[in-house]
C-alpha positions as CSV (number, residue, x, y, z in Angstrom):
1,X,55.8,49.6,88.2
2,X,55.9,48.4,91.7
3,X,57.2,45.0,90.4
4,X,60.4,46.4,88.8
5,X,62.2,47.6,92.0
6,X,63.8,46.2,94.5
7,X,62.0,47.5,97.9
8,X,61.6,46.3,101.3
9,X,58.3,48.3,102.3
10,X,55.8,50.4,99.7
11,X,53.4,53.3,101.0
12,X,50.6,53.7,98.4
13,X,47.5,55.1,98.8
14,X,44.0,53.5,97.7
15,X,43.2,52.3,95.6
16,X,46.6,52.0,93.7
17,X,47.2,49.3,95.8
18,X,47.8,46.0,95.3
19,X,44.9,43.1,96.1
20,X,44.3,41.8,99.4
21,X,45.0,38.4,97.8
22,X,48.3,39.2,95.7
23,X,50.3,36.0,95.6
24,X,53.6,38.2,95.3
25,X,53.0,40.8,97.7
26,X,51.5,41.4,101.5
27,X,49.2,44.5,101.7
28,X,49.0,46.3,105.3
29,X,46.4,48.2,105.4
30,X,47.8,51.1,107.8
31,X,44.5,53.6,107.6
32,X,41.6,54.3,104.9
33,X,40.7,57.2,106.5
34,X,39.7,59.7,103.7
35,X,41.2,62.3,102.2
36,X,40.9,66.1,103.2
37,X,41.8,69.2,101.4
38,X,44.3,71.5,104.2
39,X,45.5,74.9,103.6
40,X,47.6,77.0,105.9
41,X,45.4,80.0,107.6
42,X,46.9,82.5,105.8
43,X,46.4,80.7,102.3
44,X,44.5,83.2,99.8
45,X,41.6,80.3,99.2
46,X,40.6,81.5,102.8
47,X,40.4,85.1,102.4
48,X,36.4,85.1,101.0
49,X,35.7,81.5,103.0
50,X,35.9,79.3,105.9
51,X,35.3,76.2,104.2
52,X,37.0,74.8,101.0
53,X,35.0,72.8,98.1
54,X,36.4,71.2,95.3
55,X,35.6,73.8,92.9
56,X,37.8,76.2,95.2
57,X,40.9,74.4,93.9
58,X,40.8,74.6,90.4
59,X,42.2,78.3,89.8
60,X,45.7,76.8,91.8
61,X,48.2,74.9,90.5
62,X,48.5,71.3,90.9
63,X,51.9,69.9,91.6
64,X,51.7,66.5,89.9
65,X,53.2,63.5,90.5
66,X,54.5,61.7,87.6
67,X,52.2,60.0,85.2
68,X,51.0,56.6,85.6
69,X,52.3,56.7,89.4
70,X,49.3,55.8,90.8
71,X,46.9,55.5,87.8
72,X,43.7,54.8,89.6
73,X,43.7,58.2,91.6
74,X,45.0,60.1,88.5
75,X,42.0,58.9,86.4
76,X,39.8,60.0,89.4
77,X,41.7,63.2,89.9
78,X,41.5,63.8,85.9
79,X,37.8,62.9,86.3
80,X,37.3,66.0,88.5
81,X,38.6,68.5,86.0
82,X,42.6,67.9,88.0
C-alpha cells in the first residue's frame, strides 16, 4: 500500500490514484491522456491486420503485475476477460 513506504515521488496511473483532496498526499496530475495498445511492426498480431482491437490480445500472454498493485485497473482489466 502506497501508505507503508517511505517514498519521495509515486508514478501511478488512473485511477489507482489517490484523491485530488487527500489530506496526506499531493497528486500531480502529469498527463490523462489514454491508453493505447503498441506492438513492434514485426509483431505476429500484425501479420493478418493493420489495426489491433481488444479481442486481438487475448490469445497472448499477459505479463502481470503483482496483485492488488493497482486494484482499480486490474478489476477493469479482469472485467475485459485480462
Amino acid at each position: 500500500m502506497l501508505g507503508d513506504s517511505i517514498l519521495d515521488a509515486w508514478l501511478g496511473c488512473y485511477p489507482d490514484v489517490p484523491e485530488q483532496d487527500d489530506d496526506v498526499f499531493l497528486v500531480v496530475n502529469l498527463t490523462r491522456y489514454p491508453s493505447y495498445f503498441l506492438v513492434d511492426r514485426m509483431h505476429p498480431l500484425l501479420e493478418r491486420r493493420d489495426k489491433l482491437v481488444l479481442d486481438d490480445l487475448h490469445d497472448f500472454p499477459v505479463l502481470s503485475l503483482p496483485d492488488g498493485a493497482f486494484p482499480k485497473i486490474q478489476s477493469h482489466l479482469k472485467g475485459l476477460g485480462f
